[in-house]
BALUM-911182 format. One record per residue (C-alpha): residue in one letter; x negated, y, z negated. Coordinates in steps of 0.25 Angstrom, whole numbers, always signed. Each point is the difference from the previous one (the first is absolute). Layout:
N
[rec A [X Y Z]]
...
***
This chain:
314
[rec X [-867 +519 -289]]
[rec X [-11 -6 +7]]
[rec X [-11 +10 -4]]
[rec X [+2 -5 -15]]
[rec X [+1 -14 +3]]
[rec X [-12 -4 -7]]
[rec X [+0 +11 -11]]
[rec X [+14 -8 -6]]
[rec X [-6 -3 -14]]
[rec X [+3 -12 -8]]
[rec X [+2 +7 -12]]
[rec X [+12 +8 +7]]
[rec X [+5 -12 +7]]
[rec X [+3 -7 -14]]
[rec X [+6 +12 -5]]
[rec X [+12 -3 +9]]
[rec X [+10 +12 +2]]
[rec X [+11 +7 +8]]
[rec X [+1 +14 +4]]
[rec X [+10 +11 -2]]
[rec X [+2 +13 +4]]
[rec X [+11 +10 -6]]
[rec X [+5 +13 +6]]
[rec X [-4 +14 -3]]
[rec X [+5 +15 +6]]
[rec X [-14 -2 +9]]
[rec X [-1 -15 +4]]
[rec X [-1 -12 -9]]
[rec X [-10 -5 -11]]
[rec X [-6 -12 +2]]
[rec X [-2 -10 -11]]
[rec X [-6 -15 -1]]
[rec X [+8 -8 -12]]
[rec X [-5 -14 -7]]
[rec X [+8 -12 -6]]
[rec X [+15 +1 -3]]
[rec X [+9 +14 -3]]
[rec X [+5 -6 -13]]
[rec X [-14 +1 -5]]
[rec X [-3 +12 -11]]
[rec X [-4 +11 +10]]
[rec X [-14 +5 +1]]
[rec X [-1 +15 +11]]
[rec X [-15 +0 +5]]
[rec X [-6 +13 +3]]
[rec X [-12 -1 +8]]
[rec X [-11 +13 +0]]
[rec X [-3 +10 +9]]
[rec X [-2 -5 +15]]
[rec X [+1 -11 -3]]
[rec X [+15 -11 +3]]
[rec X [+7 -10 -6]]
[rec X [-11 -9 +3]]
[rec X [-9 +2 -10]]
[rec X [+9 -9 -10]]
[rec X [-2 -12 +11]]
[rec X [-10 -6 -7]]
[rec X [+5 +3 -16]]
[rec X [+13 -3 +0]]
[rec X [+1 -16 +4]]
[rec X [-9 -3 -14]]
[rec X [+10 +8 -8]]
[rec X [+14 -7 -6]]
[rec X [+9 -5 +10]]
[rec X [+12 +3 -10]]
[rec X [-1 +16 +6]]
[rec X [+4 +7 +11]]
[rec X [-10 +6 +7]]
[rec X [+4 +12 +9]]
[rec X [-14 +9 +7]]
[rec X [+4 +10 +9]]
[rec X [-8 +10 +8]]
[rec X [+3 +15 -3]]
[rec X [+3 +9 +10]]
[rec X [-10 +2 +10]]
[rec X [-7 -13 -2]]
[rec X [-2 -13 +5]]
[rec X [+15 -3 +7]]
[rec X [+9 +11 -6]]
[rec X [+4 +11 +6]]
[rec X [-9 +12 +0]]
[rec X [+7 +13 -7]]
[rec X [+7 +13 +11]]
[rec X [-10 +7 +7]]
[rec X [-3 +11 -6]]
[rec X [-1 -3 -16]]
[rec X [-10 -4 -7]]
[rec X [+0 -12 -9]]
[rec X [+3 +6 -14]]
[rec X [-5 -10 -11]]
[rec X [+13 +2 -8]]
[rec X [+8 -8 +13]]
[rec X [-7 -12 -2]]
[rec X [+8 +0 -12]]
[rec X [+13 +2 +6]]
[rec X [-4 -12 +9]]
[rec X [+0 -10 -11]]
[rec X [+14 +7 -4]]
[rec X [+4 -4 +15]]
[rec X [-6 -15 +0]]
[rec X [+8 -4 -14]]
[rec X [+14 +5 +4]]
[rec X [-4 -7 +14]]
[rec X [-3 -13 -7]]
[rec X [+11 +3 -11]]
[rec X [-9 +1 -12]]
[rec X [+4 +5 -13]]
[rec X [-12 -4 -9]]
[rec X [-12 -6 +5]]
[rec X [-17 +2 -1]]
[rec X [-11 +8 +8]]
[rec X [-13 -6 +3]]
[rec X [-8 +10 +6]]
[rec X [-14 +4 +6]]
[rec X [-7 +11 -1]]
[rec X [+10 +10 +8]]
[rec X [+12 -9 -3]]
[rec X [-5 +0 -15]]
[rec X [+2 +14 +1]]
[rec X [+13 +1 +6]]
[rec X [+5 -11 -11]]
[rec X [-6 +7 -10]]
[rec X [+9 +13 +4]]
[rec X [+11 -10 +4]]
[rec X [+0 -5 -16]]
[rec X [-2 +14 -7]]
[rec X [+14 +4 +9]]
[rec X [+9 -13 +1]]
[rec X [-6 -6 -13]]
[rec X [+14 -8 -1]]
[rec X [-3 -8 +13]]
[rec X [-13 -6 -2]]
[rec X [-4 -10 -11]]
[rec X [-15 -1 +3]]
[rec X [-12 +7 +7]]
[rec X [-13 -5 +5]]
[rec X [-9 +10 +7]]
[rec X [-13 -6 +7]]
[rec X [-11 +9 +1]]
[rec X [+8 +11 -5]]
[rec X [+5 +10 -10]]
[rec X [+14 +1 +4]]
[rec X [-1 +17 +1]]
[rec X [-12 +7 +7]]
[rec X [+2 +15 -3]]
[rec X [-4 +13 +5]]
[rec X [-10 +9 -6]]
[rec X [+7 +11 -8]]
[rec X [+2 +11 +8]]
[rec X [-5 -7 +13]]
[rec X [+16 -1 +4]]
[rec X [-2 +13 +10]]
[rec X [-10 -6 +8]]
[rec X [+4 -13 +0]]
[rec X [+11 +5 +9]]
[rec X [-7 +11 +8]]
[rec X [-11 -12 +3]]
[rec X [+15 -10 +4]]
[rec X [+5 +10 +8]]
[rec X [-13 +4 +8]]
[rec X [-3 -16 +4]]
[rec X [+13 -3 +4]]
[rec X [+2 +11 +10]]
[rec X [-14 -4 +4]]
[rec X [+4 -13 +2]]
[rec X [+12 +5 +7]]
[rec X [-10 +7 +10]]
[rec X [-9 -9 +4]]
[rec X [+6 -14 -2]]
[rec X [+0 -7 +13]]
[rec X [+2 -14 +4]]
[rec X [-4 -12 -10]]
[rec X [-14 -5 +2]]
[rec X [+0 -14 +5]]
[rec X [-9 -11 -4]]
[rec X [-4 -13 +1]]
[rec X [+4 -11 -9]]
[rec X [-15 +0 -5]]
[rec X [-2 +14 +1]]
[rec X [+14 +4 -9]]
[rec X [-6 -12 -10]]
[rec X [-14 +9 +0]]
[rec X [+8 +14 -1]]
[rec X [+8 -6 -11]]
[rec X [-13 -4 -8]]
[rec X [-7 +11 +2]]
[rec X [+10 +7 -6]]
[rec X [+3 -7 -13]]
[rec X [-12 -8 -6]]
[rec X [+9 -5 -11]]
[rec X [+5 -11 +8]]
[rec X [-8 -13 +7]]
[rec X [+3 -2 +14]]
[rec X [+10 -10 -2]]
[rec X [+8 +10 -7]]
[rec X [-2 +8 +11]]
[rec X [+7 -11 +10]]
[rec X [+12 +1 -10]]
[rec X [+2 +14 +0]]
[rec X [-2 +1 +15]]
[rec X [+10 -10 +3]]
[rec X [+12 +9 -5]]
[rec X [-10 +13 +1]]
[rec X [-1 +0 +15]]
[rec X [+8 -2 +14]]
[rec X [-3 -5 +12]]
[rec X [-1 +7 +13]]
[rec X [-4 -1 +14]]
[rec X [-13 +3 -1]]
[rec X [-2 -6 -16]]
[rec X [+5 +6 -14]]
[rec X [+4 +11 -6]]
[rec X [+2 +2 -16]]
[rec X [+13 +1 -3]]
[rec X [-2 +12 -11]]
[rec X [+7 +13 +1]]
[rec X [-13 +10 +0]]
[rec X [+7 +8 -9]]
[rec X [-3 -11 -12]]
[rec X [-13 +7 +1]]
[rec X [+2 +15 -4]]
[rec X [+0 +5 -14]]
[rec X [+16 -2 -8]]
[rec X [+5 +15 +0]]
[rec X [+4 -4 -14]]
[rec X [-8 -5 -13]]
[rec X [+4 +0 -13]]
[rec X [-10 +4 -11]]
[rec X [-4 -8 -12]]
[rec X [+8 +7 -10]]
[rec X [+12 -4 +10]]
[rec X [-5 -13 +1]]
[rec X [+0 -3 -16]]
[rec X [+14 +6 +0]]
[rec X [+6 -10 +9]]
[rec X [-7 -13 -7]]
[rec X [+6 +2 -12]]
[rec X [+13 -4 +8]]
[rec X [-5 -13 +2]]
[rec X [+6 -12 -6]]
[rec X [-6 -12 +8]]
[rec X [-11 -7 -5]]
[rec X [-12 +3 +8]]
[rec X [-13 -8 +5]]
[rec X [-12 +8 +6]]
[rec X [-10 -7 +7]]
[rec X [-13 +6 +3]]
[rec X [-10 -5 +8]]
[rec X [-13 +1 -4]]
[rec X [-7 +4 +12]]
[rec X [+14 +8 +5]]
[rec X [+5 +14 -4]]
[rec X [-4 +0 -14]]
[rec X [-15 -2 +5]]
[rec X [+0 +14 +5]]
[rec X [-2 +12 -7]]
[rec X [+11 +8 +6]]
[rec X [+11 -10 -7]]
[rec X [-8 -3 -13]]
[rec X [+10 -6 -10]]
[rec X [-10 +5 -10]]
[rec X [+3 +14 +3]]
[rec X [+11 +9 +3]]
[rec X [+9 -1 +6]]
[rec X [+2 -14 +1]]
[rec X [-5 -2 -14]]
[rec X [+13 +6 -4]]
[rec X [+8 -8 +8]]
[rec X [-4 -14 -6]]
[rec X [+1 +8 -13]]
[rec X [+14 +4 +4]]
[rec X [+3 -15 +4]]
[rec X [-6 -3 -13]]
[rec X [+11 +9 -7]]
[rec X [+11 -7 +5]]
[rec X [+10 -9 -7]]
[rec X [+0 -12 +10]]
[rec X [-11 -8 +4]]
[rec X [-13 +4 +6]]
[rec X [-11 -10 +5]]
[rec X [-15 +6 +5]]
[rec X [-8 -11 +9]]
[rec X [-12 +3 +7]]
[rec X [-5 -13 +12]]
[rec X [-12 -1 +7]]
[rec X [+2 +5 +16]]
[rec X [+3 +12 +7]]
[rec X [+14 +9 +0]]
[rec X [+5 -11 +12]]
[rec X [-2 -11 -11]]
[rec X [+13 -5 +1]]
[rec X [-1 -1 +15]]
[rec X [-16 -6 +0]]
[rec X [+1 -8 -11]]
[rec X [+15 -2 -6]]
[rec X [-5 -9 -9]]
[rec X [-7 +8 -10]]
[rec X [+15 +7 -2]]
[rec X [+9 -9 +2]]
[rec X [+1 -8 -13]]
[rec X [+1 +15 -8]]
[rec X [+12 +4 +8]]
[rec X [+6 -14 +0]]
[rec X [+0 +1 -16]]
[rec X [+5 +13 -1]]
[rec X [+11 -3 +10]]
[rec X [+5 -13 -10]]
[rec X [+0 +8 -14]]
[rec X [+14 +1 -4]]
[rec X [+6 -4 +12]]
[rec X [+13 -10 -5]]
[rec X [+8 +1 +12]]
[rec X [+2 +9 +13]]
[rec X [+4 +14 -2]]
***
């Protein structure tokens, strides 16, 4: 693409790695893959808006010996967006990894997710605890729940925006190269601009007159569905792999609204305290894209975590 020509990042160049796409009822899933199948398998979930990008520049300093498999969730980057008319319930995310392992044959294999993808690995462990050996969650607690008694309007509010949407979506804005690089900054100050240029290279199309994000609008509207936190602690205690959280100091846990200090997220690193297996807390200096700005700061804690007790491939 000749509009990101000079965008192509080193860091993503080293990280060599071939594309794959597996069919669904609605279109196809699009996935990037890196080093060999035989390698121990390793889903990586990326977070809301964002695409399978955002592990360009973490997963060439983590062991060679896995198999790295990123894919973009419906309705973003180069996936397929979901049927007109329904709304992108939080819970189908869930079933997409379910899609992408009996795609690529899996049996047993890790998560490594952020922020969003966290979430969904989190509610992907407490369901099939029997298929994943370890979690990692960046910037993430691996649940976000919904106020108690919040649910009804969480819905009304879903429903409302999404026939609004319907209304009065029209044709997608077209930008410039450098004016999509300034929409997409202006719109997440946690990421540096060449992040940005990562993003955008698998975020956006081109079109006659410029680009076009590839996002589905509808990634935008409030889930339909929440659970609460008393939901959420039930379903952790199904989790049997080991887990690794990894905050970011300036990132979520930074702001009041997702205190670890306080309820409810307090209660959920109590919970992943209560568990049987394994359960690591790192805090690294840099914002929630700190495994996309500066990989370096994380990589060397997920490498570890990967190695303990590995003997041989599952």
């Amino acid at each position: 693409m000749p509009f990101f020509s000079k965008w192509i990042s080193t860091a993503a160049i080293k990280g060599l790695c071939r594309e794959l796409s597996f069919t669904v009822p609605w279109g196809h899933i699009a996935a990037k893959a890196w080093n060999h199948p035989s390698g121990r398998p390793v889903l990586c979930l990326h977070g809301w808006a964002d695409n399978a990008n955002t592990f360009d520049r973490l997963i060439p300093l983590l062991p060679e010996e896995f198999y790295y498999v990123a894919f973009d969730f419906p309705g973003h980057g180069v996936s397929s967006h979901r049927p007109p008319g329904i709304p992108y319930y939080f819970t189908e995310y869930i079933s997409d990894v379910r899609r992408v392992m009996d795609a690529l044959n899996l049996n047993r294999f890790s998560i490594l997710g952020h922020s969003m993808g966290g979430n969904v690995g989190g509610m992907f462990c407490s369901l099939f605890p029997e298929m994943v050996d370890k979690l990692i969650i960046l910037d993430g607690y691996g649940f976000y729940p919904i106020a108690d008694g919040a649910e009804p309007g969480q819905l009304q509010e879903a429903i409302d925006e999404l026939l609004k949407l319907e209304k009065e979506q029209g044709s997608p804005r077209v930008y410039t190269p450098d004016g999509a690089l300034k929409r997409l900054l202006q719109g997440n100050n946690s990421i540096s601009e060449e992040s940005a240029k990562i993003l955008l290279q698998r975020g956006s199309t081109e079109v006659a007159e410029g680009l076009t994000f590839t996002r589905d609008l509808r990634i935008n509207l409030p889930t339909p569905l929440r659970i609460t936190i008393k939901q959420c602690l039930m379903l952790q205690k199904n989790i049997t792999a080991a887990v690794l959280l990894i905050g970011a100091k300036d990132g979520l846990m930074k702001k009041e609204k997702w205190n670890p200090n306080k309820p409810p997220f307090s209660l959920i690193l109590e919970g992943y305290h209560s568990l049987s297996n394994q359960f690591q807390l790192e805090k690294v200096e840099g914002t929630h894209h700190v495994h996309l700005n500066q990989p370096e700061h994380v990589a060397g804690i997920i490498s570890e975590f990967l190695r303990v007790g590995v003997s041989s491939k599952l």
